[in-house]
PQR file of N, CA, C, O and H, with PARSE charges and radii, in Angstrom:
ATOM      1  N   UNK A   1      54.732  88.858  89.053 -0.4000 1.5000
ATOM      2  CA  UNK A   1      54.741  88.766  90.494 -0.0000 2.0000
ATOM      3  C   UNK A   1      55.073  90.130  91.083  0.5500 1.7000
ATOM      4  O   UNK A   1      55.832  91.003  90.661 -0.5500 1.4000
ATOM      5  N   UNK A   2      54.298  90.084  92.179 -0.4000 1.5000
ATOM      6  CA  UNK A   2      54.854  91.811  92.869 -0.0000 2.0000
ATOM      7  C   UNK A   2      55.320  91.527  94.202  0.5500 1.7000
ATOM      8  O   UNK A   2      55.033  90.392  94.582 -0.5500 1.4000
ATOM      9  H   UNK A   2      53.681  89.375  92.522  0.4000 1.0000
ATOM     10  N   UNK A   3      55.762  92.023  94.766 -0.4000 1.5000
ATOM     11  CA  UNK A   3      56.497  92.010  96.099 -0.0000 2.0000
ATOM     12  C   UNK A   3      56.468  93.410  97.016  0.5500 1.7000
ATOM     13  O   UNK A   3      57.129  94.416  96.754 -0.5500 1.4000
ATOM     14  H   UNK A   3      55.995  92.946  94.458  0.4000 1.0000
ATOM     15  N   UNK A   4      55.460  93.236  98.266 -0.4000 1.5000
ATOM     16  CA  UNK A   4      55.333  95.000  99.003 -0.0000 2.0000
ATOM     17  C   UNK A   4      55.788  94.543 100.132  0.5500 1.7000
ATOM     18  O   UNK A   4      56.180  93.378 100.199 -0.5500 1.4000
ATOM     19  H   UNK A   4      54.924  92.419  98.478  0.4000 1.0000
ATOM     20  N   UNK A   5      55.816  95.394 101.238 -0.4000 1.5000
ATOM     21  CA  UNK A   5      55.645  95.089 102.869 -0.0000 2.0000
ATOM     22  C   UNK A   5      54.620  96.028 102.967  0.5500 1.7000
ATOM     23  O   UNK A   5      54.148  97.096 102.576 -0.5500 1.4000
ATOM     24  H   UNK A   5      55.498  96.340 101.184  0.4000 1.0000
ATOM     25  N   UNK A   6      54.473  94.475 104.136 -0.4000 1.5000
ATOM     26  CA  UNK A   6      52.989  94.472 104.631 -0.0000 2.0000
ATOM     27  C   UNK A   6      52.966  94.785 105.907  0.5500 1.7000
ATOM     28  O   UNK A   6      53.763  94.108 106.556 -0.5500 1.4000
ATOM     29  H   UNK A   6      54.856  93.607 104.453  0.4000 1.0000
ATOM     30  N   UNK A   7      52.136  95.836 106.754 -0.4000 1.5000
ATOM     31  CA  UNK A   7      52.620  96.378 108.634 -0.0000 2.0000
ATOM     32  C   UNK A   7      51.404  95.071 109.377  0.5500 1.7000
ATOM     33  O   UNK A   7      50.185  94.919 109.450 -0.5500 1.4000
ATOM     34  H   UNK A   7      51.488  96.386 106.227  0.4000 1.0000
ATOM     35  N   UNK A   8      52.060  94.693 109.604 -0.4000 1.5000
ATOM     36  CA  UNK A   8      50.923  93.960 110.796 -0.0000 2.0000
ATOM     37  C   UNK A   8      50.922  94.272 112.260  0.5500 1.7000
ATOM     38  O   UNK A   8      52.009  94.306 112.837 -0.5500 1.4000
ATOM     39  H   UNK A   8      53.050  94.816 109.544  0.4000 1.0000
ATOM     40  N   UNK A   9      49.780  94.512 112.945 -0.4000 1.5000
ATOM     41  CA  UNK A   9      49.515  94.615 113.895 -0.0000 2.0000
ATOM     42  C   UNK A   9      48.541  94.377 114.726  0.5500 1.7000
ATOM     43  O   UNK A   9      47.466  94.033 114.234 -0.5500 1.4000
ATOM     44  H   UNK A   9      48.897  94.484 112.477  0.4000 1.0000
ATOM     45  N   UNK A  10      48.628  94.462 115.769 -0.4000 1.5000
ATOM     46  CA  UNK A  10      47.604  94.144 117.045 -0.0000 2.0000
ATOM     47  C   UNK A  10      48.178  95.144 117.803  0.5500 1.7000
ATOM     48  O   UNK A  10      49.379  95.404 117.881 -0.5500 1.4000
ATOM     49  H   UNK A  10      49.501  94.741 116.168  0.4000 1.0000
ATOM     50  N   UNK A  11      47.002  95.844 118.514 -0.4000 1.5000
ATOM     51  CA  UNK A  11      47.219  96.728 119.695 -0.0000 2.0000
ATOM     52  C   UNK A  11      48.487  97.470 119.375  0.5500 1.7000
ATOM     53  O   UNK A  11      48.780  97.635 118.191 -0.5500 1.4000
ATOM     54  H   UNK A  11      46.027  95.633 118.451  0.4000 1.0000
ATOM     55  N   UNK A  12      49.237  97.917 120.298 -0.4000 1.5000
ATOM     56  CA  UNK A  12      50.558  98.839 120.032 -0.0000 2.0000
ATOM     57  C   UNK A  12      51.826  97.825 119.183  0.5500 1.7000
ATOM     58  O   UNK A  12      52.888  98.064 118.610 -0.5500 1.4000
ATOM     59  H   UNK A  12      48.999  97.783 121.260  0.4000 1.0000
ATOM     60  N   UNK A  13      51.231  96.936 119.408 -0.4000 1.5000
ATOM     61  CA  UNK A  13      53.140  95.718 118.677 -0.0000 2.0000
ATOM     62  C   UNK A  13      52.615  96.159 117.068  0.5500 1.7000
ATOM     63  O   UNK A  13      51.607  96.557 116.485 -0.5500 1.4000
ATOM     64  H   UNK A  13      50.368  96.742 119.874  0.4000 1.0000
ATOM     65  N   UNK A  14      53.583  95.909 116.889 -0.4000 1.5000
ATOM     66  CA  UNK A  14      53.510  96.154 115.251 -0.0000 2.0000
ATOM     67  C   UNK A  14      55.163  95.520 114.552  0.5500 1.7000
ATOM     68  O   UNK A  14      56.296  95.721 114.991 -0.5500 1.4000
ATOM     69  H   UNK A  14      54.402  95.585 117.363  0.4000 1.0000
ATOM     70  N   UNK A  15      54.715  94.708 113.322 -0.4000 1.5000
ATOM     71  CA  UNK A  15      56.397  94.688 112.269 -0.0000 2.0000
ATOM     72  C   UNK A  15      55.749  94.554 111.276  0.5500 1.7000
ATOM     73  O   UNK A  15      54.545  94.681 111.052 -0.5500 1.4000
ATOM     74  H   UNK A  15      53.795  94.545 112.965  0.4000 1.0000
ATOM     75  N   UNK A  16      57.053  94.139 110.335 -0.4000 1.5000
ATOM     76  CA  UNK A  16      56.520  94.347 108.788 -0.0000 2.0000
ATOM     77  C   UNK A  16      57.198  93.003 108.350  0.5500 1.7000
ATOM     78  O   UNK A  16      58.199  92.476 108.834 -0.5500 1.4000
ATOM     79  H   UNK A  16      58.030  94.035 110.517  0.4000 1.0000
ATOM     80  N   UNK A  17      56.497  92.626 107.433 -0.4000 1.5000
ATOM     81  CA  UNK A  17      57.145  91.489 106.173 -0.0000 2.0000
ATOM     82  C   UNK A  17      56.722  91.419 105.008  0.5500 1.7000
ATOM     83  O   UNK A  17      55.594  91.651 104.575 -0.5500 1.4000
ATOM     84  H   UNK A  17      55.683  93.054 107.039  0.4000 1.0000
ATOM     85  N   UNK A  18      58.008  90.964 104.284 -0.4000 1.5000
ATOM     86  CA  UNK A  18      57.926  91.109 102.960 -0.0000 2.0000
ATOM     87  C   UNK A  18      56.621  90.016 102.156  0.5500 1.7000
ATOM     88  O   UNK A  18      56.116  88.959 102.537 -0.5500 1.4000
ATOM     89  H   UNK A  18      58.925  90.775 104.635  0.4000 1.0000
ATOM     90  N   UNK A  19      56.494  90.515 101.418 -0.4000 1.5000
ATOM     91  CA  UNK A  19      55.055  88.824 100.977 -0.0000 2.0000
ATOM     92  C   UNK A  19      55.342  89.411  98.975  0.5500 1.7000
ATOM     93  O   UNK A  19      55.163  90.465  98.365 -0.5500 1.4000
ATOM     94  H   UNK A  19      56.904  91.374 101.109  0.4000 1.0000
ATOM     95  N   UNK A  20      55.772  88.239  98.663 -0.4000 1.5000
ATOM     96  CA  UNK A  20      55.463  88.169  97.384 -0.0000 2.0000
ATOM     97  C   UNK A  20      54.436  87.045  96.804  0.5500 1.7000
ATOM     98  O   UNK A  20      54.280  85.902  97.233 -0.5500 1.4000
ATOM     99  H   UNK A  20      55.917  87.383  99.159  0.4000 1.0000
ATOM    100  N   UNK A  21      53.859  87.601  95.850 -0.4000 1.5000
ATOM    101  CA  UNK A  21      52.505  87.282  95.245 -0.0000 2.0000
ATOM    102  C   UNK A  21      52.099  87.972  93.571  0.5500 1.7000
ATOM    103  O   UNK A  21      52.633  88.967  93.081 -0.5500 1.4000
ATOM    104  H   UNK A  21      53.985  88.531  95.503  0.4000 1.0000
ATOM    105  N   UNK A  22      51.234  87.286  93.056 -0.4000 1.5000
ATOM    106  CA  UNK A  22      50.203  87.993  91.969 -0.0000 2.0000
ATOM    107  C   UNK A  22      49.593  88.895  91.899  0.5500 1.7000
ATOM    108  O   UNK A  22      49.113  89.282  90.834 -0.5500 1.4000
ATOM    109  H   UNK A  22      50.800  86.478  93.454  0.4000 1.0000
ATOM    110  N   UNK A  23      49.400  89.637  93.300 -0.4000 1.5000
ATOM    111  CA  UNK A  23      49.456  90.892  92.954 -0.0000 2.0000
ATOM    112  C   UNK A  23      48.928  91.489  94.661  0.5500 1.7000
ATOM    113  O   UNK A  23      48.742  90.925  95.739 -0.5500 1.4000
ATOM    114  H   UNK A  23      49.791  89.322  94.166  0.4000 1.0000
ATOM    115  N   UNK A  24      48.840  92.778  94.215 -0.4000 1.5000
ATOM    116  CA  UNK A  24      49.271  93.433  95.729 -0.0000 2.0000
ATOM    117  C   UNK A  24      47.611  92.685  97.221  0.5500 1.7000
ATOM    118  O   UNK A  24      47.691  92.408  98.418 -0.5500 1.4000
ATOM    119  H   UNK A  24      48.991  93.237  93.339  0.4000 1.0000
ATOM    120  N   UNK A  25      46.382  92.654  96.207 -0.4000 1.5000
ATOM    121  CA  UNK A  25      45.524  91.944  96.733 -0.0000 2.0000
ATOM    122  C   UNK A  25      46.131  91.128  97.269  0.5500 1.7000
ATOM    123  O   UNK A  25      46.355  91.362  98.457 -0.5500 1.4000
ATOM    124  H   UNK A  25      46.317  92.879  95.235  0.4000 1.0000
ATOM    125  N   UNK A  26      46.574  90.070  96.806 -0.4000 1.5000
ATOM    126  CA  UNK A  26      47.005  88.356  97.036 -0.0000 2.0000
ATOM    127  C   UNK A  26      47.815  88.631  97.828  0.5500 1.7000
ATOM    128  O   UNK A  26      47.482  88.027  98.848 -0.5500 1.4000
ATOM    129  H   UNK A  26      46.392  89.880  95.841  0.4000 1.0000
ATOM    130  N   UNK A  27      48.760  89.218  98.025 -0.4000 1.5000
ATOM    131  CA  UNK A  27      49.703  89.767  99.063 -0.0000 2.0000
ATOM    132  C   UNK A  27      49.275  90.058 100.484  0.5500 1.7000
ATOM    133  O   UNK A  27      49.731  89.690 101.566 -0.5500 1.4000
ATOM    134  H   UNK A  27      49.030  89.709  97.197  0.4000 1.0000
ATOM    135  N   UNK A  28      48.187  90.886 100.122 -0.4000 1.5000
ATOM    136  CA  UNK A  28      47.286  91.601 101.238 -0.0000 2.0000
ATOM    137  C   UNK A  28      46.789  89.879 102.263  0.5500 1.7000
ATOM    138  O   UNK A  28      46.934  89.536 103.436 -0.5500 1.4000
ATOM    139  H   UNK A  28      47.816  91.184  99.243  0.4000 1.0000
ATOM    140  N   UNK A  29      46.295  89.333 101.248 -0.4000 1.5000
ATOM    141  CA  UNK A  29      45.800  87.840 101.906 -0.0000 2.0000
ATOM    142  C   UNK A  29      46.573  86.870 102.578  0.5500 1.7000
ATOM    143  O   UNK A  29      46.603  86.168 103.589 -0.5500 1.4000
ATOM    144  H   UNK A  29      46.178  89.611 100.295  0.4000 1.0000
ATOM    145  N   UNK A  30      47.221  87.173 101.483 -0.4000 1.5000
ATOM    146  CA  UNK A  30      48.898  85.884 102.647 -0.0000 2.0000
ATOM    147  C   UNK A  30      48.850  86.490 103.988  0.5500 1.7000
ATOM    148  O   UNK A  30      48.448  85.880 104.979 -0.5500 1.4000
ATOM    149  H   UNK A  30      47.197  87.743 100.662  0.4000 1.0000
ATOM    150  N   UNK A  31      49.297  87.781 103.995 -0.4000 1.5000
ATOM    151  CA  UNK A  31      49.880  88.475 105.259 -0.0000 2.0000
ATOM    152  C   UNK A  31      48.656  88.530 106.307  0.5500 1.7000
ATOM    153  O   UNK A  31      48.997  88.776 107.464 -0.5500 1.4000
ATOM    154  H   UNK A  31      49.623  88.277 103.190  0.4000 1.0000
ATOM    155  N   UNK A  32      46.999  88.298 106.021 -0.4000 1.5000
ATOM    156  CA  UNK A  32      46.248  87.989 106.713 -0.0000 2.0000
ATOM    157  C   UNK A  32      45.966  86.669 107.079  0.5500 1.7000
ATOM    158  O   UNK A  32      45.612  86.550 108.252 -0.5500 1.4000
ATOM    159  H   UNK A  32      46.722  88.098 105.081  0.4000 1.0000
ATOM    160  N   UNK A  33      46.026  85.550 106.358 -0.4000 1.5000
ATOM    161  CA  UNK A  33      45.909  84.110 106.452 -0.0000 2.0000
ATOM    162  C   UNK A  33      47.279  83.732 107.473  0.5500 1.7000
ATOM    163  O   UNK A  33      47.099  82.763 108.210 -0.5500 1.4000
ATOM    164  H   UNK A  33      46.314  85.647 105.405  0.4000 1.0000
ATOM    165  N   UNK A  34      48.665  84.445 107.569 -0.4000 1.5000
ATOM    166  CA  UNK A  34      49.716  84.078 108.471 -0.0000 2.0000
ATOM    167  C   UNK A  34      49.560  84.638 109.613  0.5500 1.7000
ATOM    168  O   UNK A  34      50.504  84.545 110.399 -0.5500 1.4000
ATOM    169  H   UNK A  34      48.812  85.232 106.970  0.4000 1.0000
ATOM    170  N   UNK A  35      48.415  85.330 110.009 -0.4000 1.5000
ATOM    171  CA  UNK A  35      48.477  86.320 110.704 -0.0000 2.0000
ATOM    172  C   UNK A  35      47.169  86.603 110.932  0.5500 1.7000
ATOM    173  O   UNK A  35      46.782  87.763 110.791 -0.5500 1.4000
ATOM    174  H   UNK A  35      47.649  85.406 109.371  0.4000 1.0000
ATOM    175  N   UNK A  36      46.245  85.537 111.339 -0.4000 1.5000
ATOM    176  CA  UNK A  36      44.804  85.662 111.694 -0.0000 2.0000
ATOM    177  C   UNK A  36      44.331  86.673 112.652  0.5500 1.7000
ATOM    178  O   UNK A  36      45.059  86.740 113.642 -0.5500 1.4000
ATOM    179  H   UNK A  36      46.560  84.595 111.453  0.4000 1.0000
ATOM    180  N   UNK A  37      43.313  87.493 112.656 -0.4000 1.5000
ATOM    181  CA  UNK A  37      43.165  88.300 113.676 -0.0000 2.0000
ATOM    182  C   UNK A  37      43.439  89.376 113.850  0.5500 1.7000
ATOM    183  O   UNK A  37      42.788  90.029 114.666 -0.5500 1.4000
ATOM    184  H   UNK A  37      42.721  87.439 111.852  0.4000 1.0000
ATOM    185  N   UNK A  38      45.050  90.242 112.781 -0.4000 1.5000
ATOM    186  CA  UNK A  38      45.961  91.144 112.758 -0.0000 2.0000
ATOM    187  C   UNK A  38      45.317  92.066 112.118  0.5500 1.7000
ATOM    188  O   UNK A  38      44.212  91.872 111.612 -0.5500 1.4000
ATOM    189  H   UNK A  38      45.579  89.711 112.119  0.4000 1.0000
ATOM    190  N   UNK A  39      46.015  93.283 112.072 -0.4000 1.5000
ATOM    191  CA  UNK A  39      45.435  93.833 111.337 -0.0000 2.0000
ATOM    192  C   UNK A  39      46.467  94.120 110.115  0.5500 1.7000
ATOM    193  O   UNK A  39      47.490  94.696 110.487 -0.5500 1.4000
ATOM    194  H   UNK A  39      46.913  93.440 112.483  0.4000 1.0000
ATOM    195  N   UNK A  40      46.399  93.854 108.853 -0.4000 1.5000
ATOM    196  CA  UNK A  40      47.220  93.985 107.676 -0.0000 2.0000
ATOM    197  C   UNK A  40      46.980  94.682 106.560  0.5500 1.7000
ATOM    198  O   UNK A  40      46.070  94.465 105.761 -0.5500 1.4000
ATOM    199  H   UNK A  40      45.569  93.386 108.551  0.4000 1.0000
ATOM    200  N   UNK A  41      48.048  95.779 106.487 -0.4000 1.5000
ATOM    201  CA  UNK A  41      47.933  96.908 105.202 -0.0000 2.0000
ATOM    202  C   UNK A  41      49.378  96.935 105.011  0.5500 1.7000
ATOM    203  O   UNK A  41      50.272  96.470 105.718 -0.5500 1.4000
ATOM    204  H   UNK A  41      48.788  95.955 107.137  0.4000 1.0000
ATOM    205  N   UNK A  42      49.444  97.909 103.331 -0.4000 1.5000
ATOM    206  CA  UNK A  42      50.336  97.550 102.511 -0.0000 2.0000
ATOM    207  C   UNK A  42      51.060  98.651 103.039  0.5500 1.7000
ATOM    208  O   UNK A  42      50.329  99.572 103.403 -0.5500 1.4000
ATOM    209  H   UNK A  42      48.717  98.286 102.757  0.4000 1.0000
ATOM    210  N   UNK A  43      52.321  98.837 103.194 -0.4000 1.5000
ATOM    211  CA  UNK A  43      53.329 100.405 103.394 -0.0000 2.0000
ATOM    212  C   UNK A  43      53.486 100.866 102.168  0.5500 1.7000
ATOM    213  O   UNK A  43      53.642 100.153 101.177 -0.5500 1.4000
ATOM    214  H   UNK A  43      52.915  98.089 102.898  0.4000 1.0000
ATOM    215  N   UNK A  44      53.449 102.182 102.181 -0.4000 1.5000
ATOM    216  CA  UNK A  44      53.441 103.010 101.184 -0.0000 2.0000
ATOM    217  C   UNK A  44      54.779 104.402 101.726  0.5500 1.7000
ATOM    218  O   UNK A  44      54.806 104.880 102.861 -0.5500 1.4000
ATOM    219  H   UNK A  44      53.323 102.761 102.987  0.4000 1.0000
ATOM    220  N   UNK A  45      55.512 104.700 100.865 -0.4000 1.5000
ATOM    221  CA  UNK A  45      55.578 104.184  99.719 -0.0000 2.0000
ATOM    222  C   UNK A  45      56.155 102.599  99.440  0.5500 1.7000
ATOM    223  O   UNK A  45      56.824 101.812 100.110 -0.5500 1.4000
ATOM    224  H   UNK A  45      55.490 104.312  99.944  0.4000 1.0000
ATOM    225  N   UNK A  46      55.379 102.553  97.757 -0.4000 1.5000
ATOM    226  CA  UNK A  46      55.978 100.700  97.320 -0.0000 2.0000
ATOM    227  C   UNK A  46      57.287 101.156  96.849  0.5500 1.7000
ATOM    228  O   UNK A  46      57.626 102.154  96.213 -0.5500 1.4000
ATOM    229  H   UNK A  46      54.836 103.192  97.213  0.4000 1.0000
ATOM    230  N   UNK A  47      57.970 100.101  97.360 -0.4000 1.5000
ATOM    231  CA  UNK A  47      59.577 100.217  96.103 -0.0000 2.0000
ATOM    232  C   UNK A  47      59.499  99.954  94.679  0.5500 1.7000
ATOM    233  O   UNK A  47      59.428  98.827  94.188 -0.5500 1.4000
ATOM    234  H   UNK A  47      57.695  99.290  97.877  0.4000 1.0000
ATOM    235  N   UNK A  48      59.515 101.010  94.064 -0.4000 1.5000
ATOM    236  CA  UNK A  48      59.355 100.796  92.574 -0.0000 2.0000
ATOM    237  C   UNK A  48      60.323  99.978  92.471  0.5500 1.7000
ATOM    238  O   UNK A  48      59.774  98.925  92.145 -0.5500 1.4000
ATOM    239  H   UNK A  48      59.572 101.925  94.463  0.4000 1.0000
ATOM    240  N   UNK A  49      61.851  99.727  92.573 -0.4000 1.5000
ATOM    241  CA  UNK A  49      62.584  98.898  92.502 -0.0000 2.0000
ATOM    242  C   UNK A  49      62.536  97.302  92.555  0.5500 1.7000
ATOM    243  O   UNK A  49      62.944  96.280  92.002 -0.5500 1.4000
ATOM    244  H   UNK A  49      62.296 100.583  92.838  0.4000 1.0000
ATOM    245  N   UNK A  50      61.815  97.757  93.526 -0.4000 1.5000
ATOM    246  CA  UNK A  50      61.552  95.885  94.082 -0.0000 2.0000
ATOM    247  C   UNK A  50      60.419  95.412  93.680  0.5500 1.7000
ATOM    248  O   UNK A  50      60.207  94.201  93.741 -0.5500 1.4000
ATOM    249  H   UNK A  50      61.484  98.587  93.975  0.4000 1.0000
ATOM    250  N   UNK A  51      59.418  96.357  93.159 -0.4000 1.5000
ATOM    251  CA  UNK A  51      58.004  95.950  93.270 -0.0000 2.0000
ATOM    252  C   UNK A  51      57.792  94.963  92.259  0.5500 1.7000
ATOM    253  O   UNK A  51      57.017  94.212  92.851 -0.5500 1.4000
ATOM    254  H   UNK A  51      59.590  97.341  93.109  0.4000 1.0000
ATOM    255  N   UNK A  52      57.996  94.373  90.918 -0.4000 1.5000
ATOM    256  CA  UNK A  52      57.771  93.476  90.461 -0.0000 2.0000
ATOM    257  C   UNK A  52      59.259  92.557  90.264  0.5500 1.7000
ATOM    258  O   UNK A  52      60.429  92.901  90.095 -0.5500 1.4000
ATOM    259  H   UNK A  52      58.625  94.983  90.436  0.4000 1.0000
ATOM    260  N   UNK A  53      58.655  91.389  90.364 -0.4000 1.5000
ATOM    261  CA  UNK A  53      59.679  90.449  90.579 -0.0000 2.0000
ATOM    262  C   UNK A  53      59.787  89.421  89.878  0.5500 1.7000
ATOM    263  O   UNK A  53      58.759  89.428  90.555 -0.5500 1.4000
ATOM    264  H   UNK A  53      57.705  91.110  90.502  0.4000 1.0000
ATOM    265  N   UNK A  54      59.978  88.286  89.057 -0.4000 1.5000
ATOM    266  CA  UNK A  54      60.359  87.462  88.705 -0.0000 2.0000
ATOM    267  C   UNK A  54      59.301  86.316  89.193  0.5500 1.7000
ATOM    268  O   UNK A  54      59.105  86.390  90.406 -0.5500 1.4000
ATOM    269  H   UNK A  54      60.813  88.280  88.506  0.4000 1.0000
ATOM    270  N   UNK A  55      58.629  85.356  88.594 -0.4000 1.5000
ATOM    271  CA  UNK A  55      57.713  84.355  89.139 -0.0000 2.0000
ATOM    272  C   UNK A  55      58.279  83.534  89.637  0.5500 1.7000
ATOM    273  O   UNK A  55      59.166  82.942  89.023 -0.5500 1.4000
ATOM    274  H   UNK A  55      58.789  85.296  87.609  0.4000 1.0000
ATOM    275  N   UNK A  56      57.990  83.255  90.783 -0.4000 1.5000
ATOM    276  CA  UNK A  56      58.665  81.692  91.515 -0.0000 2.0000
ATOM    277  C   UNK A  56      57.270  80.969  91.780  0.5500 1.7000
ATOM    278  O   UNK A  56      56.129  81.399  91.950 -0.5500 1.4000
ATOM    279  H   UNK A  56      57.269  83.735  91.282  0.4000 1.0000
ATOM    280  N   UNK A  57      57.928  79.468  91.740 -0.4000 1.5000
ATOM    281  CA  UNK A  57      56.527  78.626  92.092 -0.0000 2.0000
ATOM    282  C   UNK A  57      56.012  78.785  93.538  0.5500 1.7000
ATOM    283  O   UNK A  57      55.003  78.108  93.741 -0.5500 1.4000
ATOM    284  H   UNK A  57      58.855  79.119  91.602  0.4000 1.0000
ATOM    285  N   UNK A  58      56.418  79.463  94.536 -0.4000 1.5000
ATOM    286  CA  UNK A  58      55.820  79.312  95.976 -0.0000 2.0000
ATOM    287  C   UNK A  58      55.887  80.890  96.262  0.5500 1.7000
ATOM    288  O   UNK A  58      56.623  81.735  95.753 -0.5500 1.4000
ATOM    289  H   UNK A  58      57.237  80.012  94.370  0.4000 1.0000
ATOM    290  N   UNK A  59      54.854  81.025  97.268 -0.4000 1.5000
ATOM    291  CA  UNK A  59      54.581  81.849  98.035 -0.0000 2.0000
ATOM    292  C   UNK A  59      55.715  82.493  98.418  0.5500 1.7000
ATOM    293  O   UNK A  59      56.640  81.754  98.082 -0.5500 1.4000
ATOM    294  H   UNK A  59      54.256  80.339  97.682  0.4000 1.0000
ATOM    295  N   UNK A  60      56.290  83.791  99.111 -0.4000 1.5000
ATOM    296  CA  UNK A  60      57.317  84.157  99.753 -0.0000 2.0000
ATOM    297  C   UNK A  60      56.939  84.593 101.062  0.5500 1.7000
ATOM    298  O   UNK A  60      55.721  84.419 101.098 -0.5500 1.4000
ATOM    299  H   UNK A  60      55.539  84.392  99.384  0.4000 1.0000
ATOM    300  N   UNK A  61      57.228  84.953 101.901 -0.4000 1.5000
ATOM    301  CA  UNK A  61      57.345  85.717 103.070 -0.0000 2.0000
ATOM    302  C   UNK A  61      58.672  85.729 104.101  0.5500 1.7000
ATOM    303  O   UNK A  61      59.351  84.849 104.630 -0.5500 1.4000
ATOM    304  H   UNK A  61      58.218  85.094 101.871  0.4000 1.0000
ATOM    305  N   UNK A  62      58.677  87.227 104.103 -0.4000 1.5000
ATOM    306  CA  UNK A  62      60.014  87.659 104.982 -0.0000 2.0000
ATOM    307  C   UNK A  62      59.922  88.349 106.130  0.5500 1.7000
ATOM    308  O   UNK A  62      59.401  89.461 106.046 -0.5500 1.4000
ATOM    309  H   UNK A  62      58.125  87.941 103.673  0.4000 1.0000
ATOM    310  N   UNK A  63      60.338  87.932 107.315 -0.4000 1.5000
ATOM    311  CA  UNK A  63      60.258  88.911 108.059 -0.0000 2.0000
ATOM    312  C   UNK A  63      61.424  90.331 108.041  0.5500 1.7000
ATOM    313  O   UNK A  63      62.646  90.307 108.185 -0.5500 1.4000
ATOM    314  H   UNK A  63      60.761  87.028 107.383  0.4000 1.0000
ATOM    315  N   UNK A  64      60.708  91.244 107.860 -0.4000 1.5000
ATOM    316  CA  UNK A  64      61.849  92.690 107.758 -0.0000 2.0000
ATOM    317  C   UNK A  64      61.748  93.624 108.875  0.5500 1.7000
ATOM    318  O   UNK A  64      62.165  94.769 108.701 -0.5500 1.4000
ATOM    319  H   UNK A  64      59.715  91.264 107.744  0.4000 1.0000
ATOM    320  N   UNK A  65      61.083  93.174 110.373 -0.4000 1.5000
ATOM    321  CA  UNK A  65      61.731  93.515 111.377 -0.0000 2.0000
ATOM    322  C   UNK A  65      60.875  94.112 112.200  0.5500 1.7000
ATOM    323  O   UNK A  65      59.752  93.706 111.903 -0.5500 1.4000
ATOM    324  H   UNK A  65      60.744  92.243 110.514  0.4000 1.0000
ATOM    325  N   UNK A  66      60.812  95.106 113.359 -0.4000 1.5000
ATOM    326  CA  UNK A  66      59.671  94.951 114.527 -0.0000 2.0000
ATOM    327  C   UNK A  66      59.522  96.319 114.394  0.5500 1.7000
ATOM    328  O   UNK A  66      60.589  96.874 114.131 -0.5500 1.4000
ATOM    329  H   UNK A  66      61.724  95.436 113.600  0.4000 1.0000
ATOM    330  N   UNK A  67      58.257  97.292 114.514 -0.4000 1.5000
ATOM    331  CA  UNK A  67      58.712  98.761 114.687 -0.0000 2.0000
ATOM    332  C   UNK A  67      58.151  99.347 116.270  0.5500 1.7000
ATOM    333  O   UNK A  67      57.168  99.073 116.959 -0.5500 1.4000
ATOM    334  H   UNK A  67      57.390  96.841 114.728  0.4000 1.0000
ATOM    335  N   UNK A  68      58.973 100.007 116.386 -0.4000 1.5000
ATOM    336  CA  UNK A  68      59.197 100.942 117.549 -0.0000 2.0000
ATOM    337  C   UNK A  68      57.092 100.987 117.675  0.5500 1.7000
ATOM    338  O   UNK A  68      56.468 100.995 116.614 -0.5500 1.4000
ATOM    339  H   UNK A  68      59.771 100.229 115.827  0.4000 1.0000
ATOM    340  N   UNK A  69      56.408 101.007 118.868 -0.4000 1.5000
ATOM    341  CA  UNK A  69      55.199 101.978 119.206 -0.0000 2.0000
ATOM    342  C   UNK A  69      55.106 103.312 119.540  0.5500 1.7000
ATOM    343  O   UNK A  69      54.005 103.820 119.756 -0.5500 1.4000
ATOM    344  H   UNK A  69      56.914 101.000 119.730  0.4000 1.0000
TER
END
């Protein structure tokens, strides 16, 4: 399992959340399927730290907060 943040946005609003998944693709998809319409890419840099994670049976998503325009 891997785990990135993902920036979503529309127009000037913009935040980020966490999405864990099978891999950074599948990630990419959650954060578009919660978020129809948005526009969704991965932040770079990934946390090598955090980036692979442990398998859980469900989906994750976190919100990690709003950024400034």
């Amino acid at each position: 399992m891997t785990r990135i943040s993902v920036e979503v946005g529309s127009g000037s609003a913009r935040f980020r959340i966490g999405v864990q998944a099978q891999s950074i693709e599948g990630a990419l998809k959650i954060g578009r399927t919660l978020n129809p319409g948005k526009e969704c890419k991965v932040v770079f840099p990934i946390d090598a730290d955090g980036f692979l994670v442990e398998e859980e049976s469900v989906a994750r998503v976190e919100a990690l907060g709003t950024m400034a325009a």
